[in-house]
MOPAC internal coordinates of N, CA, C and O (Angstrom, degrees):
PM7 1SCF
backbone

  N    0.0000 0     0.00 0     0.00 0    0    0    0
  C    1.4505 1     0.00 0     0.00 0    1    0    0
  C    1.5255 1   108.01 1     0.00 0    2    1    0
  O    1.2310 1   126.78 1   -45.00 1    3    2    1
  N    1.4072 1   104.57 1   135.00 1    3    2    1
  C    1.8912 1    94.62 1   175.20 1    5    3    2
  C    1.1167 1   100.98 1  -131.93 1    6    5    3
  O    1.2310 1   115.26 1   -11.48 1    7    6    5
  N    1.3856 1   126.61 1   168.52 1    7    6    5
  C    1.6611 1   148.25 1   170.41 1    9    7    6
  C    1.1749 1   112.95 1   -51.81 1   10    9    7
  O    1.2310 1    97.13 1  -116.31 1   11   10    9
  N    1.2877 1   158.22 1    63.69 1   11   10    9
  C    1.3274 1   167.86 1   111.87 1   13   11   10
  C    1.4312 1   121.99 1    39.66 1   14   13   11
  O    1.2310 1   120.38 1   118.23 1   15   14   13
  N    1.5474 1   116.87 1   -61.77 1   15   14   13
  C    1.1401 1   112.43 1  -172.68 1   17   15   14
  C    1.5536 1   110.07 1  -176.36 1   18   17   15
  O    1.2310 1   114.92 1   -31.55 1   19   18   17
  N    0.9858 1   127.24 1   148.45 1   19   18   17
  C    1.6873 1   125.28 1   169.20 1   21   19   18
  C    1.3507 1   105.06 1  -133.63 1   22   21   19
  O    1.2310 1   129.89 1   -18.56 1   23   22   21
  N    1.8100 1    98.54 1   161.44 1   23   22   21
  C    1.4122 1   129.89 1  -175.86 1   25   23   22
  C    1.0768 1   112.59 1  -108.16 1   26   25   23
  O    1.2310 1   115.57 1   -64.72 1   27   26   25
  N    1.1360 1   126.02 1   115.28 1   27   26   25
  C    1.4512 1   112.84 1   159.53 1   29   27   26
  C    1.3434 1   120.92 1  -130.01 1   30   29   27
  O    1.2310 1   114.44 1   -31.80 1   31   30   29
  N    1.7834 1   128.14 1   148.20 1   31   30   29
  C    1.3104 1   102.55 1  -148.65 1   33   31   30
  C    1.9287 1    77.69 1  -123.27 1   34   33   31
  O    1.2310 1   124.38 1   -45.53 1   35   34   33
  N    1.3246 1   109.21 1   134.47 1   35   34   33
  C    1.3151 1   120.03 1  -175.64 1   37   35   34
  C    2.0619 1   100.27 1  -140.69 1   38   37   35
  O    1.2310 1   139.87 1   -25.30 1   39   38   37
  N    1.7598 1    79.07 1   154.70 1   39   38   37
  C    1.5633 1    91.48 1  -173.93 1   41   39   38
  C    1.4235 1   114.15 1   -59.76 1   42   41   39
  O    1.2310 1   127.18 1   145.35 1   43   42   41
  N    1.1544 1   103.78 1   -34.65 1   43   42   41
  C    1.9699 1   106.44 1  -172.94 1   45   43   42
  C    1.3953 1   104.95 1  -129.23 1   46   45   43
  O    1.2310 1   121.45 1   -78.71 1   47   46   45
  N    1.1705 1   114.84 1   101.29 1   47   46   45
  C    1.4467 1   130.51 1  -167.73 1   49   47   46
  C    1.4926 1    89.92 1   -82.18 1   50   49   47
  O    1.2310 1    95.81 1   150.11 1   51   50   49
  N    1.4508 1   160.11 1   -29.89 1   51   50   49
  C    1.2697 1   142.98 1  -172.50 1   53   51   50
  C    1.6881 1   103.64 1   -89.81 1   54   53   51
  O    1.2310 1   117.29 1   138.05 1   55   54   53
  N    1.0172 1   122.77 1   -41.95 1   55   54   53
  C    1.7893 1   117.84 1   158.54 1   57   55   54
  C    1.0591 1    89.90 1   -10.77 1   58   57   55
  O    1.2310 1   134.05 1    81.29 1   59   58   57
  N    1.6796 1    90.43 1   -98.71 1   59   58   57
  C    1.6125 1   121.74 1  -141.68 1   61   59   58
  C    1.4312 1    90.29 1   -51.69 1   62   61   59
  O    1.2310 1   105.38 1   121.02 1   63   62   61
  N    1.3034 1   144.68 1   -58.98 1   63   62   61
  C    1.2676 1   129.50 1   173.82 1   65   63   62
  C    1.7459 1   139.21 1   -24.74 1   66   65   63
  O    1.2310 1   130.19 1   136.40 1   67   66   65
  N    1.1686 1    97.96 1   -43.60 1   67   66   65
  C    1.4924 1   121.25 1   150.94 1   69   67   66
  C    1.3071 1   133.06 1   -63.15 1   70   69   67
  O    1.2310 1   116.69 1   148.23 1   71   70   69
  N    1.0817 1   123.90 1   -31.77 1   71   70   69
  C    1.5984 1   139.78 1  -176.46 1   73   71   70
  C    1.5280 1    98.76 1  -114.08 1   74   73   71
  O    1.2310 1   112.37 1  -171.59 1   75   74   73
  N    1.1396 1   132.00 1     8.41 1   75   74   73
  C    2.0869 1   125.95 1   138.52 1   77   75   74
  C    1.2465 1   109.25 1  -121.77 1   78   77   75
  O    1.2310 1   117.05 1   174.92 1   79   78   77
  N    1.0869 1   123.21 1    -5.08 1   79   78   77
  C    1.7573 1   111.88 1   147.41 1   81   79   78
  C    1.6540 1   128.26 1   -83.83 1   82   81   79
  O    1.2310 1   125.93 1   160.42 1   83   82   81
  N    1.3027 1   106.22 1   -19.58 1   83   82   81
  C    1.0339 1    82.29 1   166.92 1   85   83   82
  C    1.5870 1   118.43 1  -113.54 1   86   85   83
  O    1.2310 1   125.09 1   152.88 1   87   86   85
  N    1.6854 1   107.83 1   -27.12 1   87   86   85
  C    1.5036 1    76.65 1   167.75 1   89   87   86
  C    1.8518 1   119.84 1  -111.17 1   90   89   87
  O    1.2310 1   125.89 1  -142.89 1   91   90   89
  N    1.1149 1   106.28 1    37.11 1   91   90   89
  C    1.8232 1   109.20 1   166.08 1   93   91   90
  C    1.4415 1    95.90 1  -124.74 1   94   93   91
  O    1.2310 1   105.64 1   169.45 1   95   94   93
  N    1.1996 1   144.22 1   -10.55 1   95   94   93
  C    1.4175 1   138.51 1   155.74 1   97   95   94
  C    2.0187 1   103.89 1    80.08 1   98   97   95
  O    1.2310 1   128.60 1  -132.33 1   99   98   97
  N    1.2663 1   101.04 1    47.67 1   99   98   97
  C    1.6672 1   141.54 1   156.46 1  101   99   98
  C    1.4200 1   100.78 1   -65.94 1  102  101   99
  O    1.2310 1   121.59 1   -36.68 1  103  102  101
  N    1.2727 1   114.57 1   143.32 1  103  102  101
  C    1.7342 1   125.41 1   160.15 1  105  103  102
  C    1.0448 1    89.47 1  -151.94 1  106  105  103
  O    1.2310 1   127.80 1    -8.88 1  107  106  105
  N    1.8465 1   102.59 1   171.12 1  107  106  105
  C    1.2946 1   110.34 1  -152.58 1  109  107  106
  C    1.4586 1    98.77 1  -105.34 1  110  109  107
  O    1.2310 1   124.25 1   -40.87 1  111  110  109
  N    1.4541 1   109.44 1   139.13 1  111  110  109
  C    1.7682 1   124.20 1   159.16 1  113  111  110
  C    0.9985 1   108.17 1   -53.55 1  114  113  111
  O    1.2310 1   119.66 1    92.24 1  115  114  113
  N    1.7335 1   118.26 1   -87.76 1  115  114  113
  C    1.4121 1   112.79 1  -142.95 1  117  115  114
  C    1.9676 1    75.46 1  -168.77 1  118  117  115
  O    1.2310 1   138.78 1   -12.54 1  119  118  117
  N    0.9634 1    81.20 1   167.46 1  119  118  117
  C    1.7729 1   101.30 1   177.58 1  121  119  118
  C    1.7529 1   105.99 1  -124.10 1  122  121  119
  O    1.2310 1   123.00 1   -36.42 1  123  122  121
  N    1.2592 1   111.86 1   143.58 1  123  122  121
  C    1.6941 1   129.70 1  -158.98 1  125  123  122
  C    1.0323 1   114.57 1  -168.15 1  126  125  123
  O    1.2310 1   114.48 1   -69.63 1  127  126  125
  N    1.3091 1   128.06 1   110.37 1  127  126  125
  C    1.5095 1   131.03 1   164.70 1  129  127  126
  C    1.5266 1   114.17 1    72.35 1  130  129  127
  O    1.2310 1   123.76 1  -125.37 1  131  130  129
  N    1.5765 1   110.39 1    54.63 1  131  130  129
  C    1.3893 1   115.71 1  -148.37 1  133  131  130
  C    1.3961 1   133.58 1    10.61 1  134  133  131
  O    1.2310 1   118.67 1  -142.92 1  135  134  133
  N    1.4785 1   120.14 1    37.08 1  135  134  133
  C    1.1593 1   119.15 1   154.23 1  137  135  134
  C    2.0522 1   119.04 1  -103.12 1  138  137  135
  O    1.2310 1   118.85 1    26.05 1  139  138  137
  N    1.2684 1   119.80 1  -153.95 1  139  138  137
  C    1.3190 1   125.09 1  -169.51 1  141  139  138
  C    1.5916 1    98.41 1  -143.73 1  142  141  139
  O    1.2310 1   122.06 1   -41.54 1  143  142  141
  N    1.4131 1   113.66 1   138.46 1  143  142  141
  C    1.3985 1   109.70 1  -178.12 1  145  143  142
  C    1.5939 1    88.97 1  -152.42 1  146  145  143
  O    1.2310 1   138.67 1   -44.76 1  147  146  145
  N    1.4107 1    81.42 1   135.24 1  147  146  145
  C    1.7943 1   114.30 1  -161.05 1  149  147  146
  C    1.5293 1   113.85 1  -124.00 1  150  149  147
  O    1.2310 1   123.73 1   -35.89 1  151  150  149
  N    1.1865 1   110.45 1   144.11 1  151  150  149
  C    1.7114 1   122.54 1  -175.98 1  153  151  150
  C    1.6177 1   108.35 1  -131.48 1  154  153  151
  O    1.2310 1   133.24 1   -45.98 1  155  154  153
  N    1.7074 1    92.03 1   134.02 1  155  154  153
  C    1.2806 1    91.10 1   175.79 1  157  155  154
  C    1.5120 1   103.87 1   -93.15 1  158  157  155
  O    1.2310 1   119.12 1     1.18 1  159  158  157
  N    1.9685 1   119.29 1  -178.82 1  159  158  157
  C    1.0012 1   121.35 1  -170.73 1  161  159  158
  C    1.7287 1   104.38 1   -65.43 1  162  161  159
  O    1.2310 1   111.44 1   155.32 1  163  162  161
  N    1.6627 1   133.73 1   -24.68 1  163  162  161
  C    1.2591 1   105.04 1   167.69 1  165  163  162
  C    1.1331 1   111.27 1   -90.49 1  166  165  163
  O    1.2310 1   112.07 1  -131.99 1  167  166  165
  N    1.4285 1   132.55 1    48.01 1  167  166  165
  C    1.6334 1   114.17 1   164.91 1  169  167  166
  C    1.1883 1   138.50 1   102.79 1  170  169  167
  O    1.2310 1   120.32 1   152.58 1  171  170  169
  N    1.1594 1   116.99 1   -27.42 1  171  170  169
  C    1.4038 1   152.78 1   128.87 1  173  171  170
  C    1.3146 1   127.51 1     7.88 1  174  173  171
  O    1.2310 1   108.01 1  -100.06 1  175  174  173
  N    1.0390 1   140.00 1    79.94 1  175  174  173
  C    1.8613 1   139.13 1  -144.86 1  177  175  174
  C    1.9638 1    88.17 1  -106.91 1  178  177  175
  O    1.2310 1   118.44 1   -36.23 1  179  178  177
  N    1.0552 1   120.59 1   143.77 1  179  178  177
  C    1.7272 1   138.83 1  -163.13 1  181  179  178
  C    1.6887 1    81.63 1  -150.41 1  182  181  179
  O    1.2310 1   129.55 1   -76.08 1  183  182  181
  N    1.0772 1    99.19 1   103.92 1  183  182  181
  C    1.8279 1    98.70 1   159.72 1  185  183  182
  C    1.9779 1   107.09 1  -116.94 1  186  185  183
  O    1.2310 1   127.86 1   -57.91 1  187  186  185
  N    1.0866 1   102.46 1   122.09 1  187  186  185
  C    1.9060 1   124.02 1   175.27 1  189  187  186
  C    1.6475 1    98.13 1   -96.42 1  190  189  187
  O    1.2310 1   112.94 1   -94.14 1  191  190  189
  N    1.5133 1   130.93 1    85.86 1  191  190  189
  C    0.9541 1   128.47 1   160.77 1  193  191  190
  C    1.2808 1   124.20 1  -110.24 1  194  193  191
  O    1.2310 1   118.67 1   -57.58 1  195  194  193
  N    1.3458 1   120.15 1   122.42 1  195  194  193
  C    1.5936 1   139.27 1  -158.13 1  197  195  194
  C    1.8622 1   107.04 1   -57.14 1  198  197  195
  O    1.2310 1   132.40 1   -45.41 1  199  198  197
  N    1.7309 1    93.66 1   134.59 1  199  198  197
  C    1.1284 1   101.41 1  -172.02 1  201  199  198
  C    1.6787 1   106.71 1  -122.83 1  202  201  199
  O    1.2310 1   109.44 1    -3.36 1  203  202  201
  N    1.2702 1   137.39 1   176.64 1  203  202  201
  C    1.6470 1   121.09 1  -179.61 1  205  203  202
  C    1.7890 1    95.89 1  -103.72 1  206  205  203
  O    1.2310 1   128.76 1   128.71 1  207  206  205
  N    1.6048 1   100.72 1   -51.29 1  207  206  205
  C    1.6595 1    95.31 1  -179.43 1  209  207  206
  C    1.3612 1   118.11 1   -88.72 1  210  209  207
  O    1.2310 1   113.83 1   -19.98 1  211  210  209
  N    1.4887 1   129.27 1   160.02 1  211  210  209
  C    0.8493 1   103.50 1   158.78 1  213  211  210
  C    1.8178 1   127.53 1  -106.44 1  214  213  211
  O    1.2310 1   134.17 1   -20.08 1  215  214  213
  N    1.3643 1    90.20 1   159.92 1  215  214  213
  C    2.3294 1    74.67 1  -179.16 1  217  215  214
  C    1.3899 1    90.55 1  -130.63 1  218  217  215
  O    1.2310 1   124.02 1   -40.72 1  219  218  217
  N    1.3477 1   109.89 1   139.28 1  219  218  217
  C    1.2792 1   149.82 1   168.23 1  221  219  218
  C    1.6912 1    93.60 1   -47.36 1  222  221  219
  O    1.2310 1   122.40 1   -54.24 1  223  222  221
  N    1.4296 1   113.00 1   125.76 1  223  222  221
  C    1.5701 1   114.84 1   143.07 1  225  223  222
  C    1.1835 1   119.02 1   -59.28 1  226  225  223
  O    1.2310 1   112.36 1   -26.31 1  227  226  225
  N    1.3318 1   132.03 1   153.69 1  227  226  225
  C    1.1203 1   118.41 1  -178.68 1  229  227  226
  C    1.4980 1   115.91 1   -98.17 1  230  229  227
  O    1.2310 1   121.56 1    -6.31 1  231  230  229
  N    1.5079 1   114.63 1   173.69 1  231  230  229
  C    2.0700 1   112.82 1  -147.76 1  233  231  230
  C    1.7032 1    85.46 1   -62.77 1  234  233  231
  O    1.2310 1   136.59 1   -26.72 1  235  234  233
  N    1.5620 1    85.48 1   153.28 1  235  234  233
  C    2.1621 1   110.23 1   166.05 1  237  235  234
  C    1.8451 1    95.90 1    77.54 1  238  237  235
  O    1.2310 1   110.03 1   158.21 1  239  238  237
  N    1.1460 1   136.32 1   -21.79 1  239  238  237
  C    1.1215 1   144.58 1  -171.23 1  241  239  238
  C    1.9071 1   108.63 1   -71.81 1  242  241  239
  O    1.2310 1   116.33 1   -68.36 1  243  242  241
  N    1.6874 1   124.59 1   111.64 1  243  242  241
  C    1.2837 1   122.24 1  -136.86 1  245  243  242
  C    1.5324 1    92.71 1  -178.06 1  246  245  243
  O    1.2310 1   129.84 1   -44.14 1  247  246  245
  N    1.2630 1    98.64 1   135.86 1  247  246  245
  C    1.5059 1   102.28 1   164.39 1  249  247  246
  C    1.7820 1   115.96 1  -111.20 1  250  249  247
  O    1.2310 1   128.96 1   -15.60 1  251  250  249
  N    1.2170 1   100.35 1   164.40 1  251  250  249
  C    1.7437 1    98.58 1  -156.55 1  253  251  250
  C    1.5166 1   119.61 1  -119.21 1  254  253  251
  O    1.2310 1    99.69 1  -105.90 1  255  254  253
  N    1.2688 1   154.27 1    74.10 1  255  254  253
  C    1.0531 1   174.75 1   -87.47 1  257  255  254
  C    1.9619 1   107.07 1  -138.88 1  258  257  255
  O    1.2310 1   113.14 1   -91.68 1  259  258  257
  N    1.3236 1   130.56 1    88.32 1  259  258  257
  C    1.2219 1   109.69 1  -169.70 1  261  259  258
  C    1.8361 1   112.28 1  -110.61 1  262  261  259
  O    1.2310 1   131.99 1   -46.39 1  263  262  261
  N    1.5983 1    94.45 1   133.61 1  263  262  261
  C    1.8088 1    99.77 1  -175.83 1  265  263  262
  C    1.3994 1   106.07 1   -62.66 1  266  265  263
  O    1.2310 1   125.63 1     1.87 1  267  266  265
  N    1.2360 1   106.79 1  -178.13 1  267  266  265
  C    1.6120 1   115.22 1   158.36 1  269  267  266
  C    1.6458 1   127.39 1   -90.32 1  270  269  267
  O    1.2310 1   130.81 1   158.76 1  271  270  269
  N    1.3867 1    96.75 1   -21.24 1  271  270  269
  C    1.4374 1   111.43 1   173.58 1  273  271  270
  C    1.2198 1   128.90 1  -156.30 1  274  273  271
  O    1.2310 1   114.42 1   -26.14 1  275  274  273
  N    1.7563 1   128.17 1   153.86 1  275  274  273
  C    1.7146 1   116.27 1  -147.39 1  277  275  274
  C    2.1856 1    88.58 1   -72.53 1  278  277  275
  O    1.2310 1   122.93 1   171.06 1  279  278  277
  N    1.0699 1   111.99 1    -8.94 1  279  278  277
  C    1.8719 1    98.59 1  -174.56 1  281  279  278
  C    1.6302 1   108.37 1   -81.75 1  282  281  279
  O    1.2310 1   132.06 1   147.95 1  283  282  281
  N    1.2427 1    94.32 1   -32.05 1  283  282  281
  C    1.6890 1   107.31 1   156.36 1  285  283  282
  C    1.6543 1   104.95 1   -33.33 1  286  285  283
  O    1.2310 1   135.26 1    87.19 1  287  286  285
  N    1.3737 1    88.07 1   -92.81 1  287  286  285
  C    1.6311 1    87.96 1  -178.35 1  289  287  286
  C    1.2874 1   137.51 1    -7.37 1  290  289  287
  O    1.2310 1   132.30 1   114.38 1  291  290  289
  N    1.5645 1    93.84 1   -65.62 1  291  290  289
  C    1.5953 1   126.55 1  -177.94 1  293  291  290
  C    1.3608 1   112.67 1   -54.12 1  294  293  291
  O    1.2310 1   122.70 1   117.20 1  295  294  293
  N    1.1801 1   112.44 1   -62.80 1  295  294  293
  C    1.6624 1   128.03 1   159.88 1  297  295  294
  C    1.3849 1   120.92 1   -13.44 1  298  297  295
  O    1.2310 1   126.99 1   104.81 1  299  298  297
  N    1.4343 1   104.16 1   -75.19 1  299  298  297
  C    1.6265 1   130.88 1   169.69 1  301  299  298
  C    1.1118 1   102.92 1   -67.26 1  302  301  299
  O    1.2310 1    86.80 1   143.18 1  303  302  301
  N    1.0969 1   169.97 1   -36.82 1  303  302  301
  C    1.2413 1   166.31 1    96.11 1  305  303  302
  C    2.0035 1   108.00 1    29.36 1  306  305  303
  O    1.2310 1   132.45 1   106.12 1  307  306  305
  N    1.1394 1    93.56 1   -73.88 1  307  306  305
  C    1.7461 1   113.99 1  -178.28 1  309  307  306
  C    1.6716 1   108.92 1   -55.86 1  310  309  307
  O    1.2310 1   122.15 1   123.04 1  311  310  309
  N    1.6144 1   113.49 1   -56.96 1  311  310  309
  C    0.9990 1   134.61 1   159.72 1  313  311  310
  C    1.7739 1   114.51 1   -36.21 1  314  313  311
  O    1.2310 1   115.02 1   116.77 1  315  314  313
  N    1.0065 1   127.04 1   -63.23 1  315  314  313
  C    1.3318 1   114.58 1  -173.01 1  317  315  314
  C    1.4708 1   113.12 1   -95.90 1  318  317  315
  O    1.2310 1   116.24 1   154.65 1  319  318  317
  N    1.4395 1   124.75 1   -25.35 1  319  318  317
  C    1.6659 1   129.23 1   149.18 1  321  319  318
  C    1.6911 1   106.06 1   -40.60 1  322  321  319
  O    1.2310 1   116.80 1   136.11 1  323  322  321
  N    1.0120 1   123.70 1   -43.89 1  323  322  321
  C    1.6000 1   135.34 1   171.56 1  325  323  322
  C    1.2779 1   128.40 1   -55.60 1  326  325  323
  O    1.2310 1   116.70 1   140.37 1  327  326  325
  N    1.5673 1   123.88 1   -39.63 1  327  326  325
  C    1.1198 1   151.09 1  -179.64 1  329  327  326
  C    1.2912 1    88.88 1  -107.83 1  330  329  327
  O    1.2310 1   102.43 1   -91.13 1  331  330  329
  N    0.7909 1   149.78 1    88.87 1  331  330  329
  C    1.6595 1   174.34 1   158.90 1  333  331  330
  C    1.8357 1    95.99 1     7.03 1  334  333  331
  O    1.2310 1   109.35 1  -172.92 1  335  334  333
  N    1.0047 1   137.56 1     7.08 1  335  334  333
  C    1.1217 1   124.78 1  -169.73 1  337  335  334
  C    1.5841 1   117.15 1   -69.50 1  338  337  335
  O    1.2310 1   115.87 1   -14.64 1  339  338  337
  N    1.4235 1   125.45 1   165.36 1  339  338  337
  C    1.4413 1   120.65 1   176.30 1  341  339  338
  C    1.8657 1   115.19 1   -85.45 1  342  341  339
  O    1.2310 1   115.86 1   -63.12 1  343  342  341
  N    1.1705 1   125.46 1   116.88 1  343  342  341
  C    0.8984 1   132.73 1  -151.33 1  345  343  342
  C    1.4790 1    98.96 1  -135.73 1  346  345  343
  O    1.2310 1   106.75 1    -9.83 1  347  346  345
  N    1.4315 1   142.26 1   170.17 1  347  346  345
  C    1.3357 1   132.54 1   146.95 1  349  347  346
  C    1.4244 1   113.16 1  -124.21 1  350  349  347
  O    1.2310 1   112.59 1    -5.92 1  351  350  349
  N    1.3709 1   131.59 1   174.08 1  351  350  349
  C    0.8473 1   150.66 1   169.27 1  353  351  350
  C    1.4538 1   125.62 1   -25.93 1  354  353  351
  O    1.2310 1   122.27 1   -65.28 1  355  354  353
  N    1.6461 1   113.25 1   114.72 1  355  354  353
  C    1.8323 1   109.96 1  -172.49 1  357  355  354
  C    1.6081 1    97.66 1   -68.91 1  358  357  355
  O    1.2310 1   138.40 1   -35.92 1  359  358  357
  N    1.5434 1    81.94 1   144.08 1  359  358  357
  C    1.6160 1    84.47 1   172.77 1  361  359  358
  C    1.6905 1   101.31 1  -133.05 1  362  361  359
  O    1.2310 1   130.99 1   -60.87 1  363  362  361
  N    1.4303 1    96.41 1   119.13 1  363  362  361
  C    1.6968 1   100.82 1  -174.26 1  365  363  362
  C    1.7235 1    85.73 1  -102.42 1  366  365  363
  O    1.2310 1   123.91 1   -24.72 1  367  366  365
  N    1.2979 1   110.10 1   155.28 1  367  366  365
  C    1.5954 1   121.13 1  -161.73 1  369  367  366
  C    2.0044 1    86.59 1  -143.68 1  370  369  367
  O    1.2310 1   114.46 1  -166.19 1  371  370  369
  N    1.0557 1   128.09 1    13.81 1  371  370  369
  C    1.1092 1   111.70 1  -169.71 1  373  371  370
  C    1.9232 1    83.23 1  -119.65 1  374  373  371
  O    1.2310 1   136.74 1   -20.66 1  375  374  373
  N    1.4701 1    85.18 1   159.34 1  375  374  373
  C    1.4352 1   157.14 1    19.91 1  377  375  374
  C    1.4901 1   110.56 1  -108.41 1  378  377  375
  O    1.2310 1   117.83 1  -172.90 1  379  378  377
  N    1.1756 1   121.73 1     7.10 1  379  378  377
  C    1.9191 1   110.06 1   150.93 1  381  379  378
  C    1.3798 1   117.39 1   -84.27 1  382  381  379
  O    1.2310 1   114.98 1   157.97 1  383  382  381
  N    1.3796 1   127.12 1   -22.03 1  383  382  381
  C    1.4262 1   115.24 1   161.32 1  385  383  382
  C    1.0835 1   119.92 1  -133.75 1  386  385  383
  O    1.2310 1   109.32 1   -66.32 1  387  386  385
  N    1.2839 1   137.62 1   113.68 1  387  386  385
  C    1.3373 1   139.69 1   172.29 1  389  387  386
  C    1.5100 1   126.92 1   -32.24 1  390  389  387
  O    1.2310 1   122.75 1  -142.94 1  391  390  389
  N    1.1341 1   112.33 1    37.06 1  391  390  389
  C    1.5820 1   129.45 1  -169.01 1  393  391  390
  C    1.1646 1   116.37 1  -107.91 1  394  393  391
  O    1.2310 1   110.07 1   -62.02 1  395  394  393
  N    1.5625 1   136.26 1   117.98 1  395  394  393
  C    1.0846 1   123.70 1   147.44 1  397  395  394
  C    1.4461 1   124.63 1  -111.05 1  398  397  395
  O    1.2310 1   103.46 1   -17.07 1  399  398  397
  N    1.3429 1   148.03 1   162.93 1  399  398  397
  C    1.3567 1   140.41 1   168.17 1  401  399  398
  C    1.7526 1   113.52 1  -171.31 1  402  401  399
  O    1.2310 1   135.63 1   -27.08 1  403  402  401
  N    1.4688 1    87.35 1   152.92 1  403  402  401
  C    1.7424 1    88.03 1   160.26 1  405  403  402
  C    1.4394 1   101.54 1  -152.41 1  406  405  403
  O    1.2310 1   118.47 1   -19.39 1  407  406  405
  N    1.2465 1   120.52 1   160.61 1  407  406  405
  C    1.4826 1   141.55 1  -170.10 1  409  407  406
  C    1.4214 1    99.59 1  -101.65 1  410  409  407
  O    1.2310 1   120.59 1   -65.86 1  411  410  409
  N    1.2704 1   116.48 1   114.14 1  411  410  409
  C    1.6399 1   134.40 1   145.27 1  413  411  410
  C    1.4731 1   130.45 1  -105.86 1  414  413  411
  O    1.2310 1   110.84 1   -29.59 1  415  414  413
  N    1.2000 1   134.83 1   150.41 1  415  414  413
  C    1.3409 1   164.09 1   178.62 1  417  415  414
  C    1.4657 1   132.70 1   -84.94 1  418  417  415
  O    1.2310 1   106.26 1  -113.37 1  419  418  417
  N    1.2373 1   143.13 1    66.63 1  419  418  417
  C    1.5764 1   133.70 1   161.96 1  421  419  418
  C    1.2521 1   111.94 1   -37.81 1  422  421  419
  O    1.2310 1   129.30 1   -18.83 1  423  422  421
  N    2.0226 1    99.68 1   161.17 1  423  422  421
  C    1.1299 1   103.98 1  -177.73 1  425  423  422
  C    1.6190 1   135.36 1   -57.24 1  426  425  423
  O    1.2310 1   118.59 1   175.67 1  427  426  425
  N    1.0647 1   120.29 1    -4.33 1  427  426  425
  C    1.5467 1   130.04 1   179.32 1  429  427  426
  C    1.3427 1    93.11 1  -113.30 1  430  429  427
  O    1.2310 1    91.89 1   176.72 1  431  430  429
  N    1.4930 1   165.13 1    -3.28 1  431  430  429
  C    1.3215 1   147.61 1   162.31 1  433  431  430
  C    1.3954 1   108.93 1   122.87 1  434  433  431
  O    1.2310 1   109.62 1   164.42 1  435  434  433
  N    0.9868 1   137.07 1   -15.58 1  435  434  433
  C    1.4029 1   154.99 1   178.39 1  437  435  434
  C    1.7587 1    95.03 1   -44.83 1  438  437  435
  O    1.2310 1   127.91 1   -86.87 1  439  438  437
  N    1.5242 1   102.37 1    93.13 1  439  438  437
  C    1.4401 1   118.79 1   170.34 1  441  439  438
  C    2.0809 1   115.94 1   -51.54 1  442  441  439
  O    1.2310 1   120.49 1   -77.09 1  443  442  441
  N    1.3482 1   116.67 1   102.91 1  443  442  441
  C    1.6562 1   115.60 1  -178.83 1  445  443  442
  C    1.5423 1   118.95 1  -109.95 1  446  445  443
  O    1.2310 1   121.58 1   -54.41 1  447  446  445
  N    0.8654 1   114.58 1   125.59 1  447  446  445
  C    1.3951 1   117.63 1  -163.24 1  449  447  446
  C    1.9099 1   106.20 1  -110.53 1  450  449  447
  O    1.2310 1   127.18 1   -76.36 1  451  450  449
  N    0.7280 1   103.79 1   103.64 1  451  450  449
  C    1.7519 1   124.48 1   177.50 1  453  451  450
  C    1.8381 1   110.28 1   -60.67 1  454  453  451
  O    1.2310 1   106.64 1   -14.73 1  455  454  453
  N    0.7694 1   142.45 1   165.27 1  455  454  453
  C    1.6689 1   118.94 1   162.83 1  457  455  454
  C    1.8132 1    89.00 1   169.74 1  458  457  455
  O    1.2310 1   127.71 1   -33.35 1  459  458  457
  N    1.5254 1   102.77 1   146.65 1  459  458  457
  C    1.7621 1   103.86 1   160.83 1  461  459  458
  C    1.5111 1    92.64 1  -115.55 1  462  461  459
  O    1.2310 1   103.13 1     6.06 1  463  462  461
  N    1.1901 1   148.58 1  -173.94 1  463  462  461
  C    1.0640 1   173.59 1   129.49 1  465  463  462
  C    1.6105 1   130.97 1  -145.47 1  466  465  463
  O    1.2310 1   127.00 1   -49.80 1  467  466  465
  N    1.2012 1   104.14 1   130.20 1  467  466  465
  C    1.9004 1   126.56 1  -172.60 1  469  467  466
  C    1.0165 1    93.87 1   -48.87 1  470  469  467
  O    1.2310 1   120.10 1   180.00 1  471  470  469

């Protein structure tokens, strides 16, 4: 069984559309219910369908994005610290844990967490 697809309902569905196409490498399906629903190259359906309020996910709640390698990370890391986006702090955990990650933000708040791990 695998993970199929998620919803998420955000104020500005063409943002956020823009900011996982270009940097999670999303294109667009099909458009529905004035939102945009996007697939990545494995298959992966991302639907941004427009909401009026917004509601907070609730805390630790994050979707998880994994590189191929910890320079990956770093890279993307530099890259969106660069492009002014809100990002936090890389946290390399190696060489006691094969971990790398940093926490980024879409345009509606939607907590994303980047990470390679061994």
């Amino acid at each position: 069984m695998n993970l199929d697809h998620l919803n998420l309902r955000v104020r500005d569905p063409a943002a956020c559309r823009a900011f996982y196409e270009r940097w999670f490498g999303f294109s667009l399906a099909f458009d529905a219910d004035g939102g945009h629903f996007l697939r990545n190259e494995a298959g992966f359906l991302l639907a941004l369908v427009p909401t009026d309020a917004h509601l907070p996910l609730p805390a630790g709640f994050h979707v998880g994005f994994s590189l191929e390698d910890p320079d990956e990370v770093a890279a993307r890391h530099a890259a969106m610290s660069a492009a002014g986006l809100s990002v936090s702090a890389l946290e390399d955990f190696r060489p006691d844990d094969a971990y790398v990650s940093f926490r980024c933000w879409d345009p509606d708040g939607t907590e994303i967490e980047q990470f390679w791990e061994a």
